[in-house]
C-alpha positions in Angstrom: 15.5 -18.6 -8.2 15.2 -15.4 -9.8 17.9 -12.9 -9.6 16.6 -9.8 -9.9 12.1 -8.6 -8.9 10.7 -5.5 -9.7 8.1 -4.5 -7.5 4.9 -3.1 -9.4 3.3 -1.0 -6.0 4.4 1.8 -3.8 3.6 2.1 0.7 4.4 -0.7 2.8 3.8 -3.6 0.7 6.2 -2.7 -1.5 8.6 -2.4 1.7 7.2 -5.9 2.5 8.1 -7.0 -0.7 11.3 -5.7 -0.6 12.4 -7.3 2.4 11.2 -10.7 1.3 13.4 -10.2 -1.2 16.5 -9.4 0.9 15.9 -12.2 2.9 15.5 -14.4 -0.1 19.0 -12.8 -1.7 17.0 -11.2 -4.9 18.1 -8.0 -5.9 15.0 -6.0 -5.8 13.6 -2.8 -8.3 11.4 -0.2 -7.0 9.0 1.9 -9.2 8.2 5.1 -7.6 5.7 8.2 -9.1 7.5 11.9 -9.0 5.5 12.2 -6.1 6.7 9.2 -4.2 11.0 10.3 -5.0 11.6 10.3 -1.5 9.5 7.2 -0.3 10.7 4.3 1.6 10.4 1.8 -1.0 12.2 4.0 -3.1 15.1 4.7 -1.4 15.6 1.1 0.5 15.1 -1.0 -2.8 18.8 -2.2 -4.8 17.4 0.0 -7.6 14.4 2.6 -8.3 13.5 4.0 -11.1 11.2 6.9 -11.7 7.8 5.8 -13.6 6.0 8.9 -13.9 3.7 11.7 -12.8 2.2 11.6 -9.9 -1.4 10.3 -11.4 -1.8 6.4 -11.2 -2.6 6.2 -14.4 0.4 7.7 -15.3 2.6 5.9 -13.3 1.4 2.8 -11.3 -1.1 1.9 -13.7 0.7 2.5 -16.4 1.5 -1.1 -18.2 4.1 0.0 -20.3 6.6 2.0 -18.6 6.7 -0.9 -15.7 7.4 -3.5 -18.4 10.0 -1.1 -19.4 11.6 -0.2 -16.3 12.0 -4.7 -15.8 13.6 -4.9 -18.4 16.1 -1.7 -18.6 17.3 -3.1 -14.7 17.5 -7.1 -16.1 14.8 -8.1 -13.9 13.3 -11.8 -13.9 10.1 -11.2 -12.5 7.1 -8.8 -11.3 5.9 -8.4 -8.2 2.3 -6.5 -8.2 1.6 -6.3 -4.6 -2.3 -5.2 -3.7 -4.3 -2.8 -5.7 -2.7 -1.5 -8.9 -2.2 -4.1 -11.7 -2.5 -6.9 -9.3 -5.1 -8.6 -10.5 -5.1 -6.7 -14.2 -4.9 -10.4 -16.4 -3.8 -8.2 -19.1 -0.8 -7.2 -16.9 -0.2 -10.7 -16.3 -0.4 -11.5 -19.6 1.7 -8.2 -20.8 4.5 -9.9 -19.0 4.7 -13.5 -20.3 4.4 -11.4 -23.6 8.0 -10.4 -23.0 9.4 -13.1 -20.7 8.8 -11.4 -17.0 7.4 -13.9 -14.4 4.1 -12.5 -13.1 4.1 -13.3 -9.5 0.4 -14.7 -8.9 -1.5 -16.4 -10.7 -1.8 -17.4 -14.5 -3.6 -14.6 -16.2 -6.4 -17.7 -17.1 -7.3 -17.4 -13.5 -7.0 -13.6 -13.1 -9.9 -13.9 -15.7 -12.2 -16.3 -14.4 -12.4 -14.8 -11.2 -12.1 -11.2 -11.6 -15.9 -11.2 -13.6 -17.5 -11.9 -10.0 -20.7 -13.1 -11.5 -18.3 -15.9 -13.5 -16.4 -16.7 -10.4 -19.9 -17.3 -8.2 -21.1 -19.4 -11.4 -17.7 -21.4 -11.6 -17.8 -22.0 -7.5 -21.9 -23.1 -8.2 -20.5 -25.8 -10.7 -17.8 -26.6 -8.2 -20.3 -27.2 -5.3 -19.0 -24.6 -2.9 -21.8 -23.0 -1.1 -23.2 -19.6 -2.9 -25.2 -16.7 -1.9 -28.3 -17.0 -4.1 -29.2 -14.7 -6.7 -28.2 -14.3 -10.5 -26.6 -17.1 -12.3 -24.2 -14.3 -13.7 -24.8 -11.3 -15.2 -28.2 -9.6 -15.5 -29.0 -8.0 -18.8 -32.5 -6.1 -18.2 -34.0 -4.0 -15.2 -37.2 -7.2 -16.0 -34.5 -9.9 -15.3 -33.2 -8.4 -12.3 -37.1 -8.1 -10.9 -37.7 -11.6 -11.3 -34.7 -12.8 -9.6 -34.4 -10.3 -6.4 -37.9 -11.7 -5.8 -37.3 -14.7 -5.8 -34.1 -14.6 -3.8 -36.2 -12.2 -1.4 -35.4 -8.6 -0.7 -33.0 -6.9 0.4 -30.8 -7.6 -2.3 -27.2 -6.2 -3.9 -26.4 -5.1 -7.1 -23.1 -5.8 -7.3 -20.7 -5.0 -10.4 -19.0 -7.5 -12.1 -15.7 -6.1 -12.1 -16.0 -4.3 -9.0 -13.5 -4.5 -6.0 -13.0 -2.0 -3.1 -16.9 -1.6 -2.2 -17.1 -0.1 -5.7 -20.2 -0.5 -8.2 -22.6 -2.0 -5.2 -26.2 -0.8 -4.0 -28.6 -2.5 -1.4 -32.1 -2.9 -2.9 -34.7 -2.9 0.0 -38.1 -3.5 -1.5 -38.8 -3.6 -5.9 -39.8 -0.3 -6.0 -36.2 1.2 -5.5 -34.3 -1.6 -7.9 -33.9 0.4 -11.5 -33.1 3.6 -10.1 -30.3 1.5 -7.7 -29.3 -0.8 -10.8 -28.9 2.4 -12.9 -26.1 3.5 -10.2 -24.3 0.7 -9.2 -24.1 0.3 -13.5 -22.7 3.9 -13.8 -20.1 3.6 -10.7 -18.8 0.0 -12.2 -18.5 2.0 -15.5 -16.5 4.8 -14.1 -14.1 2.7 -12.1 -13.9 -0.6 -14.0 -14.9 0.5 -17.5 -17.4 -2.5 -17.1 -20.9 -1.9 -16.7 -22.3 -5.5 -16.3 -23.7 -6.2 -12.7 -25.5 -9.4 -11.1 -27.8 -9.5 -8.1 -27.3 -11.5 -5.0 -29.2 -12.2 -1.7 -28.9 -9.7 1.1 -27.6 -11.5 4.2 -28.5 -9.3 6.8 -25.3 -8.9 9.3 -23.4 -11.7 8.7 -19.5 -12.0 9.2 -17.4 -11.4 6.9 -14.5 -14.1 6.7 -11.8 -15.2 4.2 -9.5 -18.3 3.9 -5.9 -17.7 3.2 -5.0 -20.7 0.0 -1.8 -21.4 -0.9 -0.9 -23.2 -4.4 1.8 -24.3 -6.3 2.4 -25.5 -9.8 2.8 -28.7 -8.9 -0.8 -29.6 -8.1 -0.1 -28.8 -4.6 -2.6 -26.8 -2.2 -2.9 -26.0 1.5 -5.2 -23.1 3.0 -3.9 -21.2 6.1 -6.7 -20.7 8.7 -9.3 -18.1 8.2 -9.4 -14.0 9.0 -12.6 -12.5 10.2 -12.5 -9.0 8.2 -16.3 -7.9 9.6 -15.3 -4.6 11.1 -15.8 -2.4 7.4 -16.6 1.1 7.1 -18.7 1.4 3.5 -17.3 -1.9 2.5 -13.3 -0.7 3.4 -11.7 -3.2 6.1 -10.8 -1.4 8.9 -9.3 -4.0 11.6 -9.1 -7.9 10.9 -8.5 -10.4 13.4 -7.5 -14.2 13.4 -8.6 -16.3 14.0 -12.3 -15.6 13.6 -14.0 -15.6 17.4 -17.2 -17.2 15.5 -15.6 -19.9 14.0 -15.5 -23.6 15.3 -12.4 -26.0 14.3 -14.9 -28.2 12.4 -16.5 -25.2 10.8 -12.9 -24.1 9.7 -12.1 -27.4 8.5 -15.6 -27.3 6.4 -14.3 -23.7 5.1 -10.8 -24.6 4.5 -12.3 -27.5 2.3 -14.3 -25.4 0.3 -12.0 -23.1 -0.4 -9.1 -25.2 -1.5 -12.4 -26.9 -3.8 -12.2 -23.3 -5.3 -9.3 -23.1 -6.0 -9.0 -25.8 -7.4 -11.7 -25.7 -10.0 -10.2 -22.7 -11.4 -6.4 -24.2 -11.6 -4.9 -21.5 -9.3 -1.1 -21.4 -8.2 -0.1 -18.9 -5.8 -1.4 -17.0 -3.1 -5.2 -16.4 -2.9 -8.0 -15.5 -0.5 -11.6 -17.4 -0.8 -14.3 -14.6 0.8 -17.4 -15.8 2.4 -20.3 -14.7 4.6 -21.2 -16.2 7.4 -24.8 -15.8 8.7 -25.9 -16.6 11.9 -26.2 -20.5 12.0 -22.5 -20.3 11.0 -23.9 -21.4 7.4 -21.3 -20.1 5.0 -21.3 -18.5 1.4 -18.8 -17.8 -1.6 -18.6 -14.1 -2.1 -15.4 -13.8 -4.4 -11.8 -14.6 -5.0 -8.9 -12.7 -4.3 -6.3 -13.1 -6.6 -3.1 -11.4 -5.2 -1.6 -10.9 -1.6 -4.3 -9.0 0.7 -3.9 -6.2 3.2 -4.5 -8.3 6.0 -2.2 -11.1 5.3 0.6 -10.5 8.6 -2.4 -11.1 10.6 -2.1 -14.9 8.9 1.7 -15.0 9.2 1.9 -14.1 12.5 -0.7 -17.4 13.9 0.6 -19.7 11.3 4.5 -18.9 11.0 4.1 -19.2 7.2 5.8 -16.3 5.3 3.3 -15.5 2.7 5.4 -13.1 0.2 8.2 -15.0 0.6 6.0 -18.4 -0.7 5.0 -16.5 -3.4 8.1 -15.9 -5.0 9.3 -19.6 -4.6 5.9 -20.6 -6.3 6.5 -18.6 -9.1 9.8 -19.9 -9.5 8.8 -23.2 -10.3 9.5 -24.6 -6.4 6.9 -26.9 -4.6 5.4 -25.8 -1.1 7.8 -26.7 1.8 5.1 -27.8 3.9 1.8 -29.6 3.4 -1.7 -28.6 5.6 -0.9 -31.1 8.7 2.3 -29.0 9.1 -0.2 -26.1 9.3 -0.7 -24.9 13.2 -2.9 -22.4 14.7 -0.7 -20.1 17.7 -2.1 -18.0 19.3 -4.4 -14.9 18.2 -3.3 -11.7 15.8 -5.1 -8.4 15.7 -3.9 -6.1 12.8 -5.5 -2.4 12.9 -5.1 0.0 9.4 -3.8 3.3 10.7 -4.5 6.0 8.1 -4.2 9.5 7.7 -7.2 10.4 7.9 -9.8 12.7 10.4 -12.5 10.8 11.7 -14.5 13.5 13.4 -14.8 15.0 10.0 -15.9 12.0 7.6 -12.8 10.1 7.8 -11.6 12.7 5.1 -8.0 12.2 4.3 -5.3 14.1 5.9 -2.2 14.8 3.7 1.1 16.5 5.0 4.1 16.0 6.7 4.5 14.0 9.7 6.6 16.3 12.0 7.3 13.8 15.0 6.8 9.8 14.8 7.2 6.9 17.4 6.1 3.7 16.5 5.4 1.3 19.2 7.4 -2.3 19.9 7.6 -5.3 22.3 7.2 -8.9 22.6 4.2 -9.9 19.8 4.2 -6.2 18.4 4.7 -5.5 14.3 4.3 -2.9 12.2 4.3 -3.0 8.3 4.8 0.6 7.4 6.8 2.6 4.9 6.2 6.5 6.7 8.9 8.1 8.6 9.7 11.1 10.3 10.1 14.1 8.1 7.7 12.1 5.4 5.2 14.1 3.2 2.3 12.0 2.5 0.7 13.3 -0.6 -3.3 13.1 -1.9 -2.6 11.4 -4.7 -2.9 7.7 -3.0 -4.7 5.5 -0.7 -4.7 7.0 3.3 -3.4 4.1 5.0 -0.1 4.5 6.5 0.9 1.9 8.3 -0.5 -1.6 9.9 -0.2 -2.0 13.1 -0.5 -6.0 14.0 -0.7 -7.3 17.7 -0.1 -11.1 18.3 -0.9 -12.8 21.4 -1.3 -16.1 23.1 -4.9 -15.8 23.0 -7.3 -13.5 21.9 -7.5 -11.4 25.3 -4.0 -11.1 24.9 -3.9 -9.6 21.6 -6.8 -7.5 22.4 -4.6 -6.0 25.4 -1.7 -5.6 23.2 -3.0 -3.5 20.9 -4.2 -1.5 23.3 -1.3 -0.6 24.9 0.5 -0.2 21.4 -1.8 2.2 19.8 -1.8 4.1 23.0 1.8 4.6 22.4 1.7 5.3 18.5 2.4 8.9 18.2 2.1 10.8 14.7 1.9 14.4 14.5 1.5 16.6 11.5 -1.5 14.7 10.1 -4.2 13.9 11.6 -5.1 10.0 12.2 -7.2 7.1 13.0 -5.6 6.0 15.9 -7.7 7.1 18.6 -10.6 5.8 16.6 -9.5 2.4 16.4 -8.4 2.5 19.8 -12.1 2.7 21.0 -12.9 -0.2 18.8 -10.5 -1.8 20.7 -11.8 -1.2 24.3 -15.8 -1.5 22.8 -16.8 -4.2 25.2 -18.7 -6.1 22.7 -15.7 -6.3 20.5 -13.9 -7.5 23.5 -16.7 -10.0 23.8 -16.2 -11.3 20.2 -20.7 -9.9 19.1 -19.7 -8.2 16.3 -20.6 -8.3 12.4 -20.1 -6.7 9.0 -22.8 -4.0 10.7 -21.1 -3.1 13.7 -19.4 -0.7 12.6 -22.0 1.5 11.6 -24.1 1.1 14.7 -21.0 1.9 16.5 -20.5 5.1 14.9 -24.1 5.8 15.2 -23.5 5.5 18.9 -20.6 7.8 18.6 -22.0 10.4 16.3 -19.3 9.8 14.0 -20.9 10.3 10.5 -20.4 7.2 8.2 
């Protein structure tokens, strides 16, 4: 087992990590930006060590001065989190260069999969269900006409590279496919440095779903249920639940199948996420692979028992899984709700400053990931979300009334926050009622005159 982990990331999953580690007996290394000195992850981690300016490339995207900073503090191994470098394959590959363990996947896989048009024609080959479209990558605005209609409109140009909701444009009808090609080509460019895109069927209001995979390097593989993630604002998760209220055991059985046939195909290790669309016969589709820990992965933990972060760092040390999929159980329900700082009644624009008075709420089936305290100044330099606030319960009207009661207790003051907002998700009677999809969310603001 590895003595010593750096953590590559910042917020709460670098908290998250950090604990894992703790619990594990790993001496942990934070990396923090000058704006970030007086974070959590900074100050709980065995070590920190300043990285940089407050700029991500600068600092959290900065290759070299994380390399560094492992091997000044004598760590083992790299832990990337979400976001950043984790799913950089030069990263990956940066640290086998100089004998760091790179906890995830071989930088092979980080590869394959993270060219989205590759990944959907490696899953084709495989014989896991795609959405139809492009084979890969389309190389003319002619091309792209040809296949859209023959997929039928609407279609998505979708980048490559892209991740986040970045680099994607729904095409309604031919005449609006150059111009929306043209944009969804410059975006990918601008945030990926990769301007290739591919085209793929529009499924109109499907459900968005993912199966949690877990692999080691010993030819081993076990998948961990599924999360519905349908409730997105401009292709940003905003609450996930699991398990999903639309699918069937048989139908999750059928998923879990196809996405362990994935991973599979591509020789994955680690922890990974298969994302598909369901559409309204509960017929489902590969979207992409995620190759690192997601967001939403407590939601996972807290139905299965399996502790995700720590099974990644015993993968990556060279150990087996400790359990195989019949030791795999489904309790109960979990809820998990992103609160950021952020205004809703004003775009959802982001609300830096310092939170002046904090209670965070507690009780039986009540957890919070978070790395914000009292006192805190949260700057404008990274991502809005605060905290995670995840409800378990012993069904899914029990989680439902859980979070209810906890966000109404979640104070923070100083900033505004999302809070309220997702508390009326929560009492929206058709979410209650399990009729949502990956469009809800924008009818629901519609209804609210909330602007998108």
């Amino acid at each position: 087992m590895f003595k010593s982990i750096l953590i590559a990331n910042r917020g709460e999953i670098a908290v998250r990590i950090i604990r894992a580690c703790r619990e594990i007996g790993i001496r942990s290394v934070a990396v923090y930006s000058t704006a970030d000195r007086s974070s959590l992850h900074a100050q709980i981690a065995d070590e920190a060590v300043c990285i940089g300016p407050p700029a991500t490339k600068d600092s959290y995207l900065n290759m070299n001065a994380i390399i560094q900073a492992a091997i000044n503090t004598g760590c083992d191994a790299i832990h990337p989190g979400f976001g950043f470098l984790s799913e950089n394959a030069e990263f990956a590959r940066l640290c086998e260069q100089y004998g760091l363990i790179f906890i995830g996947p071989s930088y092979h896989s980080i590869e394959m999969l993270g060219d989205k048009a590759a990944a959907k024609e490696t899953m084709k080959k495989a014989g896991v269900p795609v959405i139809p479209g492009s084979d890969g990558a389309v190389s003319s605005v002619e091309e792209a006409m040809m296949i859209a209609a023959k997929a039928g409109y609407p279609v998505l140009v979708k980048a490559s590279a892209g991740g986040g909701g970045r680099g994607i444009r729904r095409v309604d009808s031919p005449s609006e496919l150059e111009a929306q090609m043209t944009a969804a080509q410059q975006e990918a460019k601008n945030f990926f440095g990769d301007d290739t895109v591919y085209i793929e069927k529009f499924l109109i209001n499907p459900h968005h779903v993912e199966i949690q995979i877990i692999a080691d390097k010993h030819g081993n593989y076990i998948h961990l249920c599924e999360r519905d993630c349908s409730m997105q604002r401009r292709n940003q998760k905003v609450l996930e639940e699991c398990p999903s209220p639309i699918i069937t055991p048989e139908l999750r059985e059928k998923m879990g199948k196809a996405a362990i046939t994935a991973a599979k195909e591509c020789g994955y290790y680690n922890a990974g996420t298969i994302e598909f669309l369901v559409d309204e016969n509960r017929d489902f589709y590969f979207m992409e692979m995620n190759t690192r820990i997601q967001v939403e992965h407590p939601i996972t933990e807290e139905v299965t028992g399996f502790d995700i972060v720590k099974a990644q760092i015993e993968i990556a040390a060279g150990l087996p899984l400790r359990v195989t999929q019949d030791d795999i159980v489904i309790r109960g329900h979990a809820i998990e709700c992103r609160i950021n700082a952020e205004d809703p009644d004003h775009n959802f624009r982001p609300s830096p400053g310092t939170i002046t008075a904090l209670y965070m709420p507690g009780g039986p089936g009540i957890r919070i990931d978070g790395a914000v305290y009292q006192g805190y100044t949260i700057t404008p330099f990274y991502d809005s979300m605060i905290s995670k606030l995840i409800a378990h319960g012993s069904d899914r009207e029990d989680a439902i009334n859980k979070m209810r009661w906890a966000l109404s207790e979640f104070i923070v003051e100083g900033v505004e926050t999302n809070i309220d907002f997702q508390l009326g998700l929560i009492r929206n009677s058709d979410f209650k009622n399990g009729n949502y999809d990956i469009g809800f969310l924008g009818r629901y603001m519609e209804s609210k005159n909330v602007k998108k």
